[in-house]
C-alpha positions, 0 to 999 in steps of 0.5 A: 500500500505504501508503495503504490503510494509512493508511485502515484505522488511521483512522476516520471518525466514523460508524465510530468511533461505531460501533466504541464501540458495539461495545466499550463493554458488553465487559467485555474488548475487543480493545486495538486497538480500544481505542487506536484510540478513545482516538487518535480526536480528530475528534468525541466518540463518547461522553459525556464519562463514556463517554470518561472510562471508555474512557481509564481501560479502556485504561490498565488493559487496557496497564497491566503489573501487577508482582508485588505488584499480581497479588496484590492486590484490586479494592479495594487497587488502587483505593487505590493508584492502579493502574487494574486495578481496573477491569478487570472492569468495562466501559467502560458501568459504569465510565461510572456510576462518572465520572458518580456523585454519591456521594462515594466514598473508598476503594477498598471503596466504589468496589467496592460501588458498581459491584457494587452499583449501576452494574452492577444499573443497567445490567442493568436498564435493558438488560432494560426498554430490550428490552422498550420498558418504558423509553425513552430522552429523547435521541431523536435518532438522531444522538447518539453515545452512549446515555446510560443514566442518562437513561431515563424511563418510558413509559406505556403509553397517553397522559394525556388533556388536562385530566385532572390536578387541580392544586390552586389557588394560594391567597394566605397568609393 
């Protein structure tokens, strides 16, 4: 009995690969879920973006708000270092957060940002990664984690060889 305990509350890597898949585009994923991934020390199952979010989601969704915090916006709770404000954001779109390159402040431009930018981002990118308008350059199916920032277009018929002109390098005179 301890044994198949032991054996149901540890993964493998396959099914933590497989569990993160699962609970990253969930905006409210099960908390044992949760801990199980953020227990899970064997190999990366996500970028380090994606592992940095799934943390940050965890603290949120254990995190027990007190009285002042229940009244207080996304933003005011970003300022003060509580991590609620992301609580209606999935592991995916808090990724976009860690991996952004715009200098963010304030608890107002981590919000617009999100709304903005990483959640139109991802809802595009699900609509054309469905329509295979957009493919992802990690082709390896060994990856753990697709990244989305990664995605390049694909044309639809291939260039022929020796079709684009490239003007000669000319010495300055």
């Amino acid at each position: 009995m301890i044994l198949n305990k032991f054996f149901k509350n540890h993964l493998t890597i396959p099914q933590a690969t497989n569990l993160f898949e699962e609970v990253k585009s969930q905006t409210h994923p099960d908390i044992a879920d949760l801990k199980r991934l953020v227990d899970f020390h064997k190999a990366p199952v996500g970028t380090k973006d994606e592992m940095q979010a799934l943390d940050l989601k965890y603290r949120a969704l254990t995190h027990v708000p007190t009285t002042i915090e229940k009244t207080m916006s996304p933003a005011q709770l970003y300022d003060v270092g509580c991590p609620l404000w992301c609580t209606a954001y999935s592991i995916e779109q808090l990724s976009y957060y860690f991996m952004s390159d715009f200098e963010i402040h304030t608890g107002k431009q981590v919000i617009g940002f999100m709304e903005n930018y990483a959640i139109p981002n991802i809802l595009i990118q699900n609509i054309f990664g469905n329509s295979g308008i957009v493919g992802n350059i990690h082709s390896n199916s060994q990856y753990p984690s697709q990244i989305m920032s990664h995605h390049m277009i694909i044309p639809e018929k291939s260039r022929v060889k020796g079709t684009v002109n490239v003007p000669p390098i000319l010495p300055p005179q």
